[in-house]
C-alpha positions in Angstrom: 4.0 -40.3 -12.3 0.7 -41.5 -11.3 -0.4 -45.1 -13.0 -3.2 -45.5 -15.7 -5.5 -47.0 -14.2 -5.6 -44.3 -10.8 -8.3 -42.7 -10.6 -8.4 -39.0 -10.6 -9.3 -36.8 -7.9 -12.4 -35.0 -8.0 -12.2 -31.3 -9.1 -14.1 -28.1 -9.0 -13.5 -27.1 -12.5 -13.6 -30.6 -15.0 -10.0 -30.7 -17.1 -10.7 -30.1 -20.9 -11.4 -33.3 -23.1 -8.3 -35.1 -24.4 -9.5 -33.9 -27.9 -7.9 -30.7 -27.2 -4.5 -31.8 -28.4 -5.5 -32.2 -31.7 -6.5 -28.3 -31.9 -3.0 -27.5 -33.4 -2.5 -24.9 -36.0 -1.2 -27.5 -38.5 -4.4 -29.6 -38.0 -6.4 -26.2 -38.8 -4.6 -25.3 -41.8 -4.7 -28.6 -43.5 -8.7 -28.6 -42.5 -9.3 -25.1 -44.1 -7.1 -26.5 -47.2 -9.5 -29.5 -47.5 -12.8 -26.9 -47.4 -11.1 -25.4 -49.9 -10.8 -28.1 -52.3 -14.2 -29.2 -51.6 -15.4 -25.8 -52.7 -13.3 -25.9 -56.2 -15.1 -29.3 -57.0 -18.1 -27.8 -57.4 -17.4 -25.2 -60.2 -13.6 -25.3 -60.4 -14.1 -21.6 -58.7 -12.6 -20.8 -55.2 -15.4 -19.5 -53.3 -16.9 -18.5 -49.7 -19.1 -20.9 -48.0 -20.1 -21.4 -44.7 -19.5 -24.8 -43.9 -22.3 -26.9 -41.4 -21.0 -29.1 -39.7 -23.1 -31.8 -41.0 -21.5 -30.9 -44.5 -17.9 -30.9 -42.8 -18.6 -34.8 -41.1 -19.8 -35.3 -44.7 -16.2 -34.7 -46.0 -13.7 -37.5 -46.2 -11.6 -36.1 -43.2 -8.6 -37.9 -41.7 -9.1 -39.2 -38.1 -7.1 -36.4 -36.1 -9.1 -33.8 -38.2 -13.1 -34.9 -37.0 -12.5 -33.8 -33.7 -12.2 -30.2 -35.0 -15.9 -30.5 -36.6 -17.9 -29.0 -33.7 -21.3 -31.5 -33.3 -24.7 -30.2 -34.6 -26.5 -28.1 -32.2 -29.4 -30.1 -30.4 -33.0 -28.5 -31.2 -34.9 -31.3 -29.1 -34.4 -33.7 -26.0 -31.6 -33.0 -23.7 -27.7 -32.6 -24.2 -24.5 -33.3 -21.7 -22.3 -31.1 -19.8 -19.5 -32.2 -17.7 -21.8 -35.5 -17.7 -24.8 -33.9 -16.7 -27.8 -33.8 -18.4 -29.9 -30.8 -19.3 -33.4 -30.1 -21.1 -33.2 -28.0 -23.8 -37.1 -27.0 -22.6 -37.3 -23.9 -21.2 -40.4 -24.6 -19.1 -40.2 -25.2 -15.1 -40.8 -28.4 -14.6 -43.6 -28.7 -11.8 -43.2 -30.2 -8.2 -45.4 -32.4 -8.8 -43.4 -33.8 -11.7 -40.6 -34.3 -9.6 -42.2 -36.0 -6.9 -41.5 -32.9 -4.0 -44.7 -32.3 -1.9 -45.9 -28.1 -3.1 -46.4 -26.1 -0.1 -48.1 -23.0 -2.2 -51.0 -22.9 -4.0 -50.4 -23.1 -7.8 -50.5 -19.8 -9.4 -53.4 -19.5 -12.1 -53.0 -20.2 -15.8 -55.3 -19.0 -18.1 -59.1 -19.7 -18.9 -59.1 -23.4 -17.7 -58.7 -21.9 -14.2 -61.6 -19.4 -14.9 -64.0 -22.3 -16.2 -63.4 -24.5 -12.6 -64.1 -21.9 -10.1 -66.7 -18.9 -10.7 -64.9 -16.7 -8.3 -62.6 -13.8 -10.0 -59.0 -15.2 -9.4 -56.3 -12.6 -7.7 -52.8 -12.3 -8.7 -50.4 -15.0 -7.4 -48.7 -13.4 -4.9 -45.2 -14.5 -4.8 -43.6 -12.6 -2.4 -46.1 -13.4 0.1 -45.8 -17.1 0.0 -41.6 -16.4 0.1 -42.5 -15.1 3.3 -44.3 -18.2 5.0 -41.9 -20.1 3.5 -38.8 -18.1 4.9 -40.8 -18.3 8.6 -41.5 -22.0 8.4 -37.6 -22.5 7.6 -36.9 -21.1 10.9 -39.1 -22.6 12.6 -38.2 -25.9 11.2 -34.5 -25.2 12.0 -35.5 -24.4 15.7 -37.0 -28.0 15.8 -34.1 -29.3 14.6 -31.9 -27.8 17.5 -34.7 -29.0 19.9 -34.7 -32.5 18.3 -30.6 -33.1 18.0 -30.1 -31.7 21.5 -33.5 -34.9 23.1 -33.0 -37.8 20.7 -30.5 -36.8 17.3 -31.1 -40.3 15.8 -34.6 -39.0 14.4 -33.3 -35.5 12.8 -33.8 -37.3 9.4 -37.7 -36.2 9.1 -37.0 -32.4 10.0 -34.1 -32.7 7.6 -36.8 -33.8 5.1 -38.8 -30.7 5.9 -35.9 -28.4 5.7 -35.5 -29.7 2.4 -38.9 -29.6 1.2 -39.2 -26.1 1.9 -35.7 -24.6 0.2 -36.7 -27.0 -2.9 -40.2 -25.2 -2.8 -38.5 -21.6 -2.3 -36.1 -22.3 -4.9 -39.3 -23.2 -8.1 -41.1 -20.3 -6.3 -38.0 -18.1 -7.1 -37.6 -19.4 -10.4 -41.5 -19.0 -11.1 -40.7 -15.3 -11.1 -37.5 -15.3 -13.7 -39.6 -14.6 -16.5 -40.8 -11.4 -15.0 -37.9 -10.5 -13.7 -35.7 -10.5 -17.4 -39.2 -8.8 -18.6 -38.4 -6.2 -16.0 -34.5 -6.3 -16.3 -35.3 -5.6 -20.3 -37.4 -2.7 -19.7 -35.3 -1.2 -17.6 -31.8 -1.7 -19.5 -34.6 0.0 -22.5 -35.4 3.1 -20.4 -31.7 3.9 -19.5 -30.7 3.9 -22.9 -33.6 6.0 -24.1 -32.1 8.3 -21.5 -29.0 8.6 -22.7 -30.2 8.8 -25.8 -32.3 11.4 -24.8 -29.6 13.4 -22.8 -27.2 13.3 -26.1 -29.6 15.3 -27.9 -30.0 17.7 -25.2 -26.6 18.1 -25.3 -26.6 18.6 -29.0 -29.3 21.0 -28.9 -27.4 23.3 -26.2 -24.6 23.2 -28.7 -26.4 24.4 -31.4 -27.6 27.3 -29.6 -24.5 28.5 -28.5 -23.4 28.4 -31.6 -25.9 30.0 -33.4 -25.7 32.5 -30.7 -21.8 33.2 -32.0 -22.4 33.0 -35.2 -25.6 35.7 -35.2 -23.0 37.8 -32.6 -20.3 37.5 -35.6 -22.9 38.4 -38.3 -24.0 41.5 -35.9 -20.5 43.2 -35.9 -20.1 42.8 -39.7 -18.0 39.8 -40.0 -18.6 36.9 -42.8 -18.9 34.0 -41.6 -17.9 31.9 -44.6 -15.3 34.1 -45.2 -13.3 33.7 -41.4 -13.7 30.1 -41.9 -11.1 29.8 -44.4 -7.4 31.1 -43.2 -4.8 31.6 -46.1 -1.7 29.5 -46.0 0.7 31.8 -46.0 0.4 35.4 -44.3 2.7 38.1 -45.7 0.8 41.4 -44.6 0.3 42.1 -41.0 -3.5 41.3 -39.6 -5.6 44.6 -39.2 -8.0 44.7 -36.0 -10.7 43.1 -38.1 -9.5 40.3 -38.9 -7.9 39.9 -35.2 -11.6 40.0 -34.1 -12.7 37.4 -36.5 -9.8 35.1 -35.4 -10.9 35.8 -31.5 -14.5 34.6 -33.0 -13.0 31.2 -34.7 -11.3 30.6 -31.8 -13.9 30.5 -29.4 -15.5 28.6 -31.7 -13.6 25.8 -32.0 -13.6 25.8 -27.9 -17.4 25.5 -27.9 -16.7 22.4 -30.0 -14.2 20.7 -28.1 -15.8 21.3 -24.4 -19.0 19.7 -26.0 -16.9 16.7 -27.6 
């Protein structure tokens, strides 16, 4: 058994938070008992209620019962996971913010844009600057050969550059997420109006065929309404007629269950 104080190994995937343990069904019981009660003080009534969990910390809970009051969900700044921080903003961050040199021009963004320059701006071209970005990479990476194969003690300025340019094609690539789930939406939007649309072809082509059977039934003198319902018990033997209606049901019924 390893001592207290060792320090663990590093992992891929973090282990779960020691609070874990106290996630036992007793511990859940006797906390859904205590909502209860809290519920009854109001009126004397049991009744629903969604607890918050502001109104669950507010509750005289015993110690190994907190940890199964999940926190309040953030709305501003930044919240931990697995000890890293992350921004509850959903705007990119510049380069420029971050201190990393931009290699691309930045794309326009609205009327302050058009006020500085009287020439019509055109569309920021993403996949064109991916490009020049791609071919510097390789270039770059070619220097890199040259320069560790002559003197390897200075590949730290190319490995810079190298860097530079997959942190600029990275924010270039994220620069176009918002059009690509606009896309992705319309997309997942057209296949379903598809299918939507190929269900009630296949409902209409149904209905044909059997309004087709059902005007072929009316033509040889059979009623309809009558065929429909079959007696329970048959005692007499089935004349040719009502053979012929039977045929009719039959196929039917077939229509229905090849469409189904």
């Amino acid at each position: 058994m390893a001592d207290a104080g060792q320090q663990r190994p590093l992992t891929a995937f973090a282990p779960p938070p020691p609070l874990w343990k106290h996630f036992t069904p007793d511990n859940l019981k006797k906390l859904e008992g205590i909502k209860k009660d809290a519920s009854k003080a109001e009126d004397g009534k049991p009744r629903k209620k969604q607890w918050t969990p502001t109104e669950l910390q507010a509750l005289d809970l015993p110690t190994e019962l907190r940890f199964l009051v999940p926190p309040e969900i953030p709305k501003s700044g930044h919240y931990s996971v697995f000890g890293e921080l992350q921004s509850l903003s959903t705007a990119l961050p510049s380069l420029k913010d971050q201190g990393i040199t931009q290699l691309y021009p930045s794309p326009s963004t609205g009327d302050a844009d058009l006020e500085q320059s009287s020439e019509p701006s055109r569309p920021f071209n993403h996949a064109y600057y991916l490009l020049k970005i791609s071919k510097s990479l390789l270039l770059n990476f070619l220097e890199l050969v040259d320069i560790l194969s002559v003197s390897p003690e200075q590949f730290e300025s190319k490995v810079e550059d190298l860097r530079n340019l997959f942190v600029n094609a990275h924010h270039l690539l994220n620069l176009y997420r918002p059009h690509q789930a606009r896309e992705s939406l319309i997309l997942m939007m057209e296949e379903q109006l598809s299918s939507t649309r190929e269900e009630i072809q296949q409902m209409d082509k149904l209905k044909e065929e059997i309004t087709g059977v059902l005007e072929q039934l009316k033509k040889d003198g059979i009623d309809v309404g009558a065929t429909i319902e079959t007696p329970a018990i048959q005692t007499e033997k089935p004349d040719k007629a009502d053979e012929k209606a039977s045929e009719h049901s039959q196929l039917v019924w077939k229509l229905l269950d090849e469409n189904n």
